[in-house]
C-alpha positions as CSV (number, residue, x, y, z in Angstrom):
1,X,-16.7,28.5,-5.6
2,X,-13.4,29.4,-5.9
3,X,-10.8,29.3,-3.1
4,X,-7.6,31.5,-2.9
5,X,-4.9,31.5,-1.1
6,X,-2.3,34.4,-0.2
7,X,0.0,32.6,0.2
8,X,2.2,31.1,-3.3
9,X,3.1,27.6,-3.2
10,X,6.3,26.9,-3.9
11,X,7.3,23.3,-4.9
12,X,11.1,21.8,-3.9
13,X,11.9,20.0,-7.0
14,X,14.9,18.2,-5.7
15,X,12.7,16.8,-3.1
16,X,10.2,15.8,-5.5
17,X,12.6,14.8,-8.1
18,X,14.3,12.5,-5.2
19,X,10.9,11.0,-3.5
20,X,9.7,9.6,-7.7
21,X,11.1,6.3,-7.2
22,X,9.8,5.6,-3.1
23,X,6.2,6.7,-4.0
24,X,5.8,4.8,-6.9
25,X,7.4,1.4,-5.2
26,X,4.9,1.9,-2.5
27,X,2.3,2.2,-4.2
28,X,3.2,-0.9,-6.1
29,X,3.2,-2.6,-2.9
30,X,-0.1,-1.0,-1.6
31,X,-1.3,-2.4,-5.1
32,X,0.2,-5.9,-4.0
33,X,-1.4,-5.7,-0.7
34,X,-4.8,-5.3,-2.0
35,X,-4.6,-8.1,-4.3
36,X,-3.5,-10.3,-1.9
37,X,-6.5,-8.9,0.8
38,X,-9.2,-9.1,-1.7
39,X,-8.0,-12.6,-2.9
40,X,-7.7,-13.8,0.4
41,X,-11.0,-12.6,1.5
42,X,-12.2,-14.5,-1.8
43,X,-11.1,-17.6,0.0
44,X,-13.2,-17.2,3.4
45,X,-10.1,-15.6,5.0
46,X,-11.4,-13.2,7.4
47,X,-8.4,-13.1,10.3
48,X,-5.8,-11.1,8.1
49,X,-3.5,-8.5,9.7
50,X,-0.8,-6.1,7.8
51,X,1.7,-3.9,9.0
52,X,2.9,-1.3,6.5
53,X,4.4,-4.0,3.7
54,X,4.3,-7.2,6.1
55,X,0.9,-9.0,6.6
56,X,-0.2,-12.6,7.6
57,X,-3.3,-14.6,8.8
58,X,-3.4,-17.3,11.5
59,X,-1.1,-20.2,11.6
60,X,-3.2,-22.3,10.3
61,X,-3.7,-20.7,7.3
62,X,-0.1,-19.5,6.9
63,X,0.1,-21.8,3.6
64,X,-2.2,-19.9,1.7
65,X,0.1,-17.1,2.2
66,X,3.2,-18.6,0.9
67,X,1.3,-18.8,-2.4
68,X,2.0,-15.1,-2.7
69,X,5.5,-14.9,-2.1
């Protein structure tokens, strides 16, 4: 199957240039995040939330957390 398209896709490279070193930082943090979920999940740890780069669990298990900072 091949798909085409009339339209030609130009790319900005400024743009692209300038938005390198954000995507690659987040995706060290969504690399991070997923550690910490899976290992946390590992544990029993079941309440979890996360917000973009922020997550936590209940206050009771808050010092399992810290463990990751």
């Amino acid at each position: 199957m091949k798909i085409s398209s009339p339209e030609k896709i130009v790319l900005d490279k400024m743009s692209t240039i300038s938005s390198l070193t954000a995507n690659f930082i987040h995706s060290l943090d969504a690399m991070h995040m997923r550690k910490v979920i899976l290992s946390l999940g590992e544990q029993g740890i079941e309440d979890f939330w996360a917000v973009h780069d922020c997550f936590g669990t209940h206050s009771k298990r808050c010092y399992i957390l810290e463990f990751f900072q």
